[in-house]
ROGUDO-143518 format. One record per residue (C-alpha): x, y, z; residue number from 1. Coordinates in pm, whole numbers, plus 50000, padded with zeros to 5 digits. Example, Ala and Ser with C-alpha at 12.3 -4.5 7.8 and 13.67 -1.06 7.14 Angstrom:
2
+-------+-------+-------+-----+
!  east ! north !    up ! num !
+-------+-------+-------+-----+
! 51230 ! 49550 ! 50780 !   1 !
! 51367 ! 49894 ! 50714 !   2 !
+-------+-------+-------+-----+
***
This chain:
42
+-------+-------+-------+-----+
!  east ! north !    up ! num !
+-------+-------+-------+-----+
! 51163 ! 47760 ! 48282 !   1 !
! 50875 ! 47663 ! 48525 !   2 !
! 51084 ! 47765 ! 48807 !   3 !
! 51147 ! 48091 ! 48658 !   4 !
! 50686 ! 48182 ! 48607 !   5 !
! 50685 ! 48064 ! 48948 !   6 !
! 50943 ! 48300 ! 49081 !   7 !
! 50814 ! 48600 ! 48891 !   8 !
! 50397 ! 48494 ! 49004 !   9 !
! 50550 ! 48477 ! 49368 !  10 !
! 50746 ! 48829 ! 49328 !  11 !
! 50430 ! 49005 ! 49135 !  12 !
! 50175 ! 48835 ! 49405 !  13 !
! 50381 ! 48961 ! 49682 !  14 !
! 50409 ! 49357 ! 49521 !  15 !
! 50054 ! 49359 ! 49466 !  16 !
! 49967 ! 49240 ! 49862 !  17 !
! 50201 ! 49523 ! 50024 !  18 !
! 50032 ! 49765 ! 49773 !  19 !
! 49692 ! 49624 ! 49887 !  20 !
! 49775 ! 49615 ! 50236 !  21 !
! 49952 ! 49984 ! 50195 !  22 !
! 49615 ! 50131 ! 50032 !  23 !
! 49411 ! 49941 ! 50305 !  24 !
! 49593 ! 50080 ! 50630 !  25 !
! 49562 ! 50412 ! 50441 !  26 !
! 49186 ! 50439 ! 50444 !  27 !
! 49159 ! 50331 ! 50750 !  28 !
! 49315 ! 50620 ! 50910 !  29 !
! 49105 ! 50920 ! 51014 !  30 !
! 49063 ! 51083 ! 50645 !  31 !
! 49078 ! 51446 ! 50817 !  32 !
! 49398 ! 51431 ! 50936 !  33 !
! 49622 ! 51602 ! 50661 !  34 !
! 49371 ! 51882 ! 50702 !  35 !
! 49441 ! 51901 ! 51132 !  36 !
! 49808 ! 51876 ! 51005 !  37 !
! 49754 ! 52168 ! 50719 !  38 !
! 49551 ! 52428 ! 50982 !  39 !
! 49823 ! 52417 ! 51257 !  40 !
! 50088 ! 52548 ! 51023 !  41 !
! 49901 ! 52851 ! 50912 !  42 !
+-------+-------+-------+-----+
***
C-alpha cells in the first residue's frame, strides 16, 4: 500500500517537472517568433 502512494507521488512529481520545465523553455524563447514565422507565409 505504501509502495503503491510512493509510486503514484514519484509518477505525479515527475509529470508536473516536464510540464514545468516544458512551460519554462517556452518563455524563454524570443516571444515574437510565431509572428516572424506568420509574416513570411503571407
Amino acid at each position: 500500500m505504501l509502495a503503491r502512494r510512493f509510486t503514484i507521488v514519484c509518477l505525479l512529481s515527475a509529470l508536473f517537472g516536464i510540464m514545468f520545465a516544458a512551460l519554462v523553455a517556452e518563455t524563454s524563447r524570443p516571444a515574437r517568433s510565431w509572428e516572424m514565422t506568420s509574416s513570411k507565409t503571407d
